[in-house]
C-alpha positions as CSV (number, residue, x, y, z in Angstrom):
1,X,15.7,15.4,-71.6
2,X,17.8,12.7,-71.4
3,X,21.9,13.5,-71.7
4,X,25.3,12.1,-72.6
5,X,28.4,13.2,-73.4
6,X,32.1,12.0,-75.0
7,X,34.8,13.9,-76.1
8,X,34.4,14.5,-79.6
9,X,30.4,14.5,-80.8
10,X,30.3,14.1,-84.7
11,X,27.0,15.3,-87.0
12,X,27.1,13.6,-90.2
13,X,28.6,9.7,-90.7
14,X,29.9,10.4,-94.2
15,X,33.1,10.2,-95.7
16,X,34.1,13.5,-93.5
17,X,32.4,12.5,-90.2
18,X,33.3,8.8,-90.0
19,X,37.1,9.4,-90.8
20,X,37.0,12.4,-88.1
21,X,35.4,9.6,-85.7
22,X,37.3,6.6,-86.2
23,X,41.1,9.3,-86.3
24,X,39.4,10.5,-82.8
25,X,38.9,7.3,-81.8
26,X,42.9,6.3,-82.5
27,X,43.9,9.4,-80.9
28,X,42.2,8.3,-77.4
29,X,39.0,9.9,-77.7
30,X,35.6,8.8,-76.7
31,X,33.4,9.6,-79.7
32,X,29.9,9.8,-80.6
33,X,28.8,9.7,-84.6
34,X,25.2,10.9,-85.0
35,X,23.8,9.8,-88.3
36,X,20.2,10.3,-90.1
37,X,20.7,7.7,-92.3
38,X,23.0,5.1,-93.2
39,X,27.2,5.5,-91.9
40,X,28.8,6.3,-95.2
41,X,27.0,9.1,-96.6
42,X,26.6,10.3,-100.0
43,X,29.7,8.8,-101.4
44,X,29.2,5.1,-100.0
45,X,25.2,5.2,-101.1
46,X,24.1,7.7,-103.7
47,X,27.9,9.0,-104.9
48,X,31.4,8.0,-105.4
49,X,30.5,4.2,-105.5
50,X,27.5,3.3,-107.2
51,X,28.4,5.5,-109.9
52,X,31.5,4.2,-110.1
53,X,30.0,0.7,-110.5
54,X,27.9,1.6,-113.2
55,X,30.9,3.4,-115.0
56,X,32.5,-0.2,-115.0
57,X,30.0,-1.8,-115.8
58,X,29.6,0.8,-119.0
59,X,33.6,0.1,-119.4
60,X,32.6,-3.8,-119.6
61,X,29.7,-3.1,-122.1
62,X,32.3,-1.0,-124.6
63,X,34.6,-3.6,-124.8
64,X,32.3,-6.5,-125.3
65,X,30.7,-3.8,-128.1
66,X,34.3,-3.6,-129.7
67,X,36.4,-6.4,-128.8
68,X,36.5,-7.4,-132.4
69,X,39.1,-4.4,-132.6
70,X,41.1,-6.4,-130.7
71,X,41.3,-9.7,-132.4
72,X,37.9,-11.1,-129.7
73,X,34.8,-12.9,-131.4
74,X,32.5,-11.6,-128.2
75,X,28.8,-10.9,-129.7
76,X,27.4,-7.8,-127.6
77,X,24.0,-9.1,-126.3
78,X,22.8,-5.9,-124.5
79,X,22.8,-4.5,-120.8
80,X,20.8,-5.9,-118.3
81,X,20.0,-3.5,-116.4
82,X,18.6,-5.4,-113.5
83,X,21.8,-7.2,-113.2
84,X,23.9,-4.5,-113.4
85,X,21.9,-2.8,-110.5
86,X,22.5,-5.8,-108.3
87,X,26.1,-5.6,-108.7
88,X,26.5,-2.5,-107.5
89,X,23.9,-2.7,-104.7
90,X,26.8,-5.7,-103.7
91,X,29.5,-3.3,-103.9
92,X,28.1,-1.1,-101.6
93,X,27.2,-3.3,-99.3
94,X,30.2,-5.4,-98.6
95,X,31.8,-1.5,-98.4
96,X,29.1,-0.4,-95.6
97,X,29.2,-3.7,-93.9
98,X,32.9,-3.5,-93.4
99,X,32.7,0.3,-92.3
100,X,29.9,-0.5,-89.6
101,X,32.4,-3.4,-88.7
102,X,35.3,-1.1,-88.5
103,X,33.5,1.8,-86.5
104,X,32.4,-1.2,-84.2
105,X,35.8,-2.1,-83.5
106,X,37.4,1.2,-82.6
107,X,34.5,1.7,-79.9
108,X,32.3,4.4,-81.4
109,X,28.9,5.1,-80.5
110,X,26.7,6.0,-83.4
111,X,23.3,7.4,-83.1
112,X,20.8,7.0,-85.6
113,X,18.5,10.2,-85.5
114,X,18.1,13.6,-87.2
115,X,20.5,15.7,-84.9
116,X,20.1,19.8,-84.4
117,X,22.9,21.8,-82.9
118,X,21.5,23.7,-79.8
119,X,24.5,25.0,-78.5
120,X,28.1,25.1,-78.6
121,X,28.8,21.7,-77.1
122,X,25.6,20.1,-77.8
123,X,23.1,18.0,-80.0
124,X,19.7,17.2,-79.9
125,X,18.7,13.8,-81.2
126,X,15.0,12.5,-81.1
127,X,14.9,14.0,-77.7
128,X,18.3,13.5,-75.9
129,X,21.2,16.1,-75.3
130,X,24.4,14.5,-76.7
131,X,27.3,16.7,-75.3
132,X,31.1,17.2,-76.3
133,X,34.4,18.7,-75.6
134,X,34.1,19.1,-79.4
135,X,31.5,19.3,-82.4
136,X,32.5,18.2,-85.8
137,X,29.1,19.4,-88.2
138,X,29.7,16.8,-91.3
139,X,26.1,17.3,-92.8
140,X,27.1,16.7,-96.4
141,X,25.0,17.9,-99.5
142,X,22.0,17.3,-101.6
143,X,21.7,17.3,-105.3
144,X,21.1,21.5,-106.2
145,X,18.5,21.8,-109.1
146,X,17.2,25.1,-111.5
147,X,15.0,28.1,-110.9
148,X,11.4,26.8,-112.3
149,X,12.2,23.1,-112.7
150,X,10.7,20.6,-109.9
151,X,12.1,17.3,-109.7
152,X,9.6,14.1,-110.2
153,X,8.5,12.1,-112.9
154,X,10.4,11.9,-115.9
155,X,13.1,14.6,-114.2
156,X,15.5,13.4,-112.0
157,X,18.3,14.2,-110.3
158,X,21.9,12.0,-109.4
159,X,20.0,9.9,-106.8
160,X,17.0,8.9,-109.4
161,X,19.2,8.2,-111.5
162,X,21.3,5.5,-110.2
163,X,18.0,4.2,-109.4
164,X,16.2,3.9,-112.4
165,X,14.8,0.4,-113.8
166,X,15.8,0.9,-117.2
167,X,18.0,2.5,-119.8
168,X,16.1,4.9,-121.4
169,X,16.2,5.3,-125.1
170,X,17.3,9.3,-125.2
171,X,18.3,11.2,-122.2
172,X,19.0,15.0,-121.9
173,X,21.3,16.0,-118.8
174,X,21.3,19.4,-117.5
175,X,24.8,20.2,-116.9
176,X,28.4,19.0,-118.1
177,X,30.6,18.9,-114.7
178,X,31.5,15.9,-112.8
179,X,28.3,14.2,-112.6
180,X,26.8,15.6,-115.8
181,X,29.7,13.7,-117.9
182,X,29.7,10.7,-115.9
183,X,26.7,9.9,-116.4
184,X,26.2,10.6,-120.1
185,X,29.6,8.0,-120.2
186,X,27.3,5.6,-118.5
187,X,24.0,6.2,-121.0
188,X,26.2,6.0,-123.6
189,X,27.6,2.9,-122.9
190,X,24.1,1.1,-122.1
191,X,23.2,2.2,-125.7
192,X,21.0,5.5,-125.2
193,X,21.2,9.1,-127.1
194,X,22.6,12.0,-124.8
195,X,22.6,15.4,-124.9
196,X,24.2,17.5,-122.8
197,X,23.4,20.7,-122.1
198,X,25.5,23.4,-120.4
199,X,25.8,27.4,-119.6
200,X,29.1,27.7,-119.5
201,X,31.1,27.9,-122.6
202,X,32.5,24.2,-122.3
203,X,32.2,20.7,-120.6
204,X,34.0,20.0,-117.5
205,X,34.2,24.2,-116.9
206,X,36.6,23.8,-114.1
207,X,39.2,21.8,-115.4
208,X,42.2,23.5,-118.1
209,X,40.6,24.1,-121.3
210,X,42.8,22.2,-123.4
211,X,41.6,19.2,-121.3
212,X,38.4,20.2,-122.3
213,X,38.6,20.2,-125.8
214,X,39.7,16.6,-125.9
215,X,37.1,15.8,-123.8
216,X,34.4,17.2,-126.1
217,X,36.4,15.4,-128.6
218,X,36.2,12.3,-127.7
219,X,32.8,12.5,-126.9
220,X,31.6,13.7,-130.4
221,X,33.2,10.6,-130.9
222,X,31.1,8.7,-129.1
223,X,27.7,10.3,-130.3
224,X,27.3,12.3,-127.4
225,X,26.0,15.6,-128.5
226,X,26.9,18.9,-126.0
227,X,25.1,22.0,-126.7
228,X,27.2,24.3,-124.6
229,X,27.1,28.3,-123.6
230,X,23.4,28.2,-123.8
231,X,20.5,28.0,-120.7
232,X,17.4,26.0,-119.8
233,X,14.4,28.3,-120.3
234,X,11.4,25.5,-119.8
235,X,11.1,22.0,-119.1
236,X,7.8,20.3,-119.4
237,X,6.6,16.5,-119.4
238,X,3.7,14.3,-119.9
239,X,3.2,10.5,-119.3
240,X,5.1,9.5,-122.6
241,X,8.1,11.9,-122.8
242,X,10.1,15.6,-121.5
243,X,10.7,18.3,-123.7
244,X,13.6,20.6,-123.0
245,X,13.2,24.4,-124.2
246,X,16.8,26.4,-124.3
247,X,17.4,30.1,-124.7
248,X,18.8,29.4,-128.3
249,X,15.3,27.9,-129.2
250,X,15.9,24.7,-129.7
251,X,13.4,22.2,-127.9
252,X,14.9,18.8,-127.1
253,X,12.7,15.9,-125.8
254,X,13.6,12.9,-124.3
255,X,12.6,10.1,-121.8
256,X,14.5,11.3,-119.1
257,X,15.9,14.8,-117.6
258,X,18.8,14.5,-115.6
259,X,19.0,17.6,-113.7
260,X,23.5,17.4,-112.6
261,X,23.9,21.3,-111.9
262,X,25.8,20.5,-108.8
263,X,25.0,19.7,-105.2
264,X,23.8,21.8,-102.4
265,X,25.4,22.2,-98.9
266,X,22.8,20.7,-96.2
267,X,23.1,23.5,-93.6
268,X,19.3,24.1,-93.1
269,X,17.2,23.6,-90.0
270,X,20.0,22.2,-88.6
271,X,20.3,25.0,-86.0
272,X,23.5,26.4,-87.1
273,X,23.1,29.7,-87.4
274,X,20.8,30.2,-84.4
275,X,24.2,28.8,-82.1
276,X,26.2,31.1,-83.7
277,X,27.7,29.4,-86.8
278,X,27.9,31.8,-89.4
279,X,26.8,30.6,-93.6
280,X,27.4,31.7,-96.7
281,X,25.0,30.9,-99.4
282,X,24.4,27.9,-96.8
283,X,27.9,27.3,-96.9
284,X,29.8,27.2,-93.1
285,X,32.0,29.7,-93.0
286,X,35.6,28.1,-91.7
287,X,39.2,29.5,-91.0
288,X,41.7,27.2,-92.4
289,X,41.7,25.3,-89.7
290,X,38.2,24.3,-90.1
291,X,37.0,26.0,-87.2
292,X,33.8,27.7,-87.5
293,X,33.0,31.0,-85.8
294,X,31.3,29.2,-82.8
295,X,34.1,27.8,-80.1
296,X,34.7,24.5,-80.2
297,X,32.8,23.5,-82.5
298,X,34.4,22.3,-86.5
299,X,33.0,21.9,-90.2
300,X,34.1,19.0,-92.7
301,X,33.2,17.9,-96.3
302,X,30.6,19.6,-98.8
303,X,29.2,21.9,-96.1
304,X,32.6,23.7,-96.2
305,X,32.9,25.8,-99.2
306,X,35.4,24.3,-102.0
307,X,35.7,21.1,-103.5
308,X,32.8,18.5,-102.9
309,X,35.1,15.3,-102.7
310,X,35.2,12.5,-100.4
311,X,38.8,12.4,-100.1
312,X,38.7,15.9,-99.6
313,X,36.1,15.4,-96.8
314,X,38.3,12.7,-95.0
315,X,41.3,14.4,-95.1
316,X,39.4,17.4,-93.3
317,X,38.1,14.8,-91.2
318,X,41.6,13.7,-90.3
319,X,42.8,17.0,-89.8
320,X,39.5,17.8,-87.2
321,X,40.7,15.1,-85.3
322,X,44.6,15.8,-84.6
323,X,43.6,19.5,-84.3
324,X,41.0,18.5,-81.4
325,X,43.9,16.4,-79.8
326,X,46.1,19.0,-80.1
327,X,48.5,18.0,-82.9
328,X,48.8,21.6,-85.2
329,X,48.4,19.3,-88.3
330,X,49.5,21.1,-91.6
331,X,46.4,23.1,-93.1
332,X,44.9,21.5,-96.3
333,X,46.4,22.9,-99.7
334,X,42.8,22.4,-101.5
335,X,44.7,23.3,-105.0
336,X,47.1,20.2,-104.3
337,X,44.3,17.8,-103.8
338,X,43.3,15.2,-106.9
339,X,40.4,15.7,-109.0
340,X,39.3,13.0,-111.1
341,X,36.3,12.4,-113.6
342,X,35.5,9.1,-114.1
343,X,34.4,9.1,-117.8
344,X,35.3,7.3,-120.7
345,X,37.7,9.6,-121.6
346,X,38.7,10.1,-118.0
347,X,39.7,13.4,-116.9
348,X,42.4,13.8,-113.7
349,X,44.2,17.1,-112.8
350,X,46.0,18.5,-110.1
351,X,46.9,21.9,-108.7
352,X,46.4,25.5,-111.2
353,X,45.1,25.0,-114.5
354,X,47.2,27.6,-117.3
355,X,45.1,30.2,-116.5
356,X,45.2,30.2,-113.0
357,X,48.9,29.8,-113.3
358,X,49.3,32.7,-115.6
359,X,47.0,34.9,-113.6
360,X,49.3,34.1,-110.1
361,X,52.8,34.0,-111.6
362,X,52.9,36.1,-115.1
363,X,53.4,35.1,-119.0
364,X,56.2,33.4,-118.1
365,X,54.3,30.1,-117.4
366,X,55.4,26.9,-119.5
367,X,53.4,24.6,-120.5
368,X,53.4,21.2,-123.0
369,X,51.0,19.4,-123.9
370,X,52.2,15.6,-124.4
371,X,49.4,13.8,-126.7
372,X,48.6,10.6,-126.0
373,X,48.9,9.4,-129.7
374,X,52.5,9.0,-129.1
375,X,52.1,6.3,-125.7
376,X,52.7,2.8,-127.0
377,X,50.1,1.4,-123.7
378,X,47.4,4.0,-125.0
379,X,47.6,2.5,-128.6
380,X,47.2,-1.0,-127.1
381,X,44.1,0.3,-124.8
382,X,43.2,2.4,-128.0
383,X,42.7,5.6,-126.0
384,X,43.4,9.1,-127.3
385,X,44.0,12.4,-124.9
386,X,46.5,14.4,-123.5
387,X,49.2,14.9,-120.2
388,X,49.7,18.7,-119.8
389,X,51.9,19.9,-117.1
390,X,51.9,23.7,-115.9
391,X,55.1,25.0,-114.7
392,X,55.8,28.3,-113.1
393,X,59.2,30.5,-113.6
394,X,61.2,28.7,-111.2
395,X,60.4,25.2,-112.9
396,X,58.5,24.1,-110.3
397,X,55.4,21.7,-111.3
398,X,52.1,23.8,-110.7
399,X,49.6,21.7,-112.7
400,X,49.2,18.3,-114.3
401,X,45.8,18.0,-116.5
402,X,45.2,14.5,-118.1
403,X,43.0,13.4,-119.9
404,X,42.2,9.4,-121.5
405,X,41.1,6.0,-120.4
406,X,42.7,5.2,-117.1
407,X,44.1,8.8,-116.3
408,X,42.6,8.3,-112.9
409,X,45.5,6.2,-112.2
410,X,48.1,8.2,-112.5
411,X,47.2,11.1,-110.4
412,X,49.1,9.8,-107.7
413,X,52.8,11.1,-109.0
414,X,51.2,14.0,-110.4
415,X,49.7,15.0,-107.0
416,X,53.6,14.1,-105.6
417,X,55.1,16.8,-108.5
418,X,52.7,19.5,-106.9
419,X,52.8,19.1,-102.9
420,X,56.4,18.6,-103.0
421,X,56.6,21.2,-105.0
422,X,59.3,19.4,-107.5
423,X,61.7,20.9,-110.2
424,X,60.2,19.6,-114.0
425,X,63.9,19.0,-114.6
426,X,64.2,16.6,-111.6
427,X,61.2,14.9,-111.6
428,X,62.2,14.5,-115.7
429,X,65.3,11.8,-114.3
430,X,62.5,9.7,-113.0
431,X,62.5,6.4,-115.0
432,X,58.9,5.1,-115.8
433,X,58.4,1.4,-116.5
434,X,57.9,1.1,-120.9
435,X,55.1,0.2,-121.9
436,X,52.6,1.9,-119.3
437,X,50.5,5.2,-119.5
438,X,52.9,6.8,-116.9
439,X,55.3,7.0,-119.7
440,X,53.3,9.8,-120.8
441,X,53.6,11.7,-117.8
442,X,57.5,11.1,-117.9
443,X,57.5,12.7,-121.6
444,X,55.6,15.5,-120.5
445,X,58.0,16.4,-117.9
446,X,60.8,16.1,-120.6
447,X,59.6,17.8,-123.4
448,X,59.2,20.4,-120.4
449,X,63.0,20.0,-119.6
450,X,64.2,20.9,-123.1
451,X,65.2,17.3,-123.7
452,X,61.7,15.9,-125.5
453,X,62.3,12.4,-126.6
454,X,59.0,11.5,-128.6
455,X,57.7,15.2,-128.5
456,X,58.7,17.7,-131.4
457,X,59.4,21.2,-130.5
């Protein structure tokens, strides 16, 4: 068997494995990125991009659809679906072209192969022993589906789906979290019926409930029925359509099942647990330092158990790196990283949701919820939703939920009120520019404050 070695060896060349390489590679160390497929991973290909493409492209199609609202003679001739497709195929790959370019330049060897750890230094590739002071695992995950249901034909999961050659008339997705939403904001936009269907008593279960609510809201809305708190006993199909059967009953058929009931960790066969690396449900088990319980040897991104983001998974890929050189980073405050849905409404939130906050810190918990019916730049975007902040005894910001078009965008100060861990009464002085959506923010943290300006009570 043929060997080599560097000083950091990397398994996985997605969001959390490329930004441990290329940190390595600025902190002086040679670094080899092994990598099945294509650098970039989920999030570049099948993920955080395309999707996002299509979202705009949705965004584009809504306001041809309405721009009479807004004084525009545009007439609404459809969605080309074949066109849109080739824009976001573009999109991603300027963005992987420009990654390969950048990974080029800081020196990195990358290794295309199916790698297997074999020991606690070491990966087999097609053959060859790649060895390291250090082994980052950066697998990544797979789209999860249901006891009983197969995926093929008219089911699909996330990575059919951003495939598919046209819009189909009615669609039924199977689960109302990130990806479950997103894409029945996409469907809905392109002009097709969706109905969502979830176990747990609401969309978008992990966000704060009242965020929630206007969600559902805004997507009854929309014409986008959610039949929520109920379960998927049956699905069956034939060569003209796919019939849905639910515990409550109902049967529901459509053109296409999209099965969005999460995404599972891609831990198996990979030889992890015969070195030593301990799972959990498939999960790798890490100490908040992302070590696993083998020497040596880290985990990064959706194979460590918590959020499945990619700017989670490169700021654990950043944090691999400086702990490998021996730089005692800062652990990662999971709670104080940014969570955004990118539907139309979106939904962005940071740190405890009410309930969270009530259950650490008591009844004494504040909270306001600032409606965006009162934001002059939400009336001109004609958007409706909600800024609610969370704040503990000592006045310190614990949560900011949002929801509304463009939300996304303001998740930047919010995630600055949580880290820092900054007084509502301080952060209420902070002077935000009239008209823009973080106006709302600013009233929120007033109203908080005692002093609400466009806010009763």
């Amino acid at each position: 068997m043929s060997t080599r070695s560097a000083d950091v060896v990397i398994l996985g060349g997605g969001s959390g494995g490329y930004a441990a390489a290329i940190r390595s590679a600025e902190l002086g160390r040679s670094v080899i990125l092994i990598e099945e497929n294509e650098l970039g991973g989920t999030c570049l290909h099948q993920g955080c991009i395309p999707t996002k493409a299509l979202l705009h492209s949705a965004e584009v199609a809504d306001s041809a659809r309405t721009a009479s609202q807004f004084g525009v003679d545009v007439t609404f001739g459809g969605v080309d679906l074949e066109k849109v497709l080739s824009y976001k195929n573009t999109i991603v790959t300027r963005l992987h072209k420009g990654l390969q370019g950048l990974v080029d330049a800081y020196g990195i060897t990358v290794v295309n192969g199916r790698g297997r750890l074999v020991g606690p230094n070491g990966v087999e590739v097609d053959g060859e022993l790649i060895t390291g002071g250090a082994v980052v695992l950066a697998t990544g995950s797979s789209p999860k589906t249901l006891p009983g249901i197969s995926i093929g034909g008219r089911v699909v999961t996330s990575d059919q789906a951003l495939v598919l050659p046209s819009v189909p008339e009615k669609a039924i997705i199977l689960g109302g979290g990130v990806i479950g939403v997103e894409f029945a904001s996409v469907w809905s936009s392109f002009g097709a019926s969706v109905t969502i269907v979830e176990a747990m008593p609401r969309l978008v279960p992990n966000e704060d409930e009242t965020i929630s609510k206007y969600l559902e809201r805004a997507f009854r809305r929309r014409k986008i029925t959610a039949k929520t708190g109920v379960r998927v006993t049956e699905v069956t199909q034939d060569e003209n359509a796919v019939s849905v059967t639910l515990d409550s009953g109902d049967v529901l058929d459509a053109d296409v099942v999209l099965v969005a009931v999460g995404r599972g960790p891609n831990t198996a066969s990979m030889g992890y647990e015969e070195t030593g690396v301990m799972l959990d449900k498939g999960f790798v088990v890490t100490s908040d330092r992302l070590r696993t319980t083998v020497p040596n040897v880290f985990a990064v991104g959706d194979i460590v158990p918590g959020l499945q983001l990619a700017h989670r998974g490169f700021q654990q890929g950043i944090f691999v790196a400086e702990e490998i050189a021996g730089q005692r980073p800062d652990p990662i405050d999971e709670t104080g990283i940014p969570r955004v849905t990118y539907s139309h409404p979106e939904v962005a939130s940071v740190g405890l949701t009410e309930t969270a906050a009530r259950e650490k810190f008591g009844d004494k918990v504040e909270t306001v919820t600032y409606d965006l019916a009162g934001n002059g730049k939400s009336q001109i975007l004609k958007t409706s939703g909600a800024v609610k902040l969370v704040v503990a005894p000592t006045g310190v910001v614990v949560g900011v939920h949002m929801v509304g078009d463009r939300v996304g965008e303001l998740i930047g100060e919010a995630q600055l009120l949580y880290n820092f861990q900054v007084d509502a009464a301080q952060a209420a002085k902070f002077v935000h520019a009239h008209p823009t959506q973080g106006e709302a923010l600013g009233e929120a943290l007033m109203a908080v404050s005692g002093k609400p300006l466009h806010v009763h009570g």
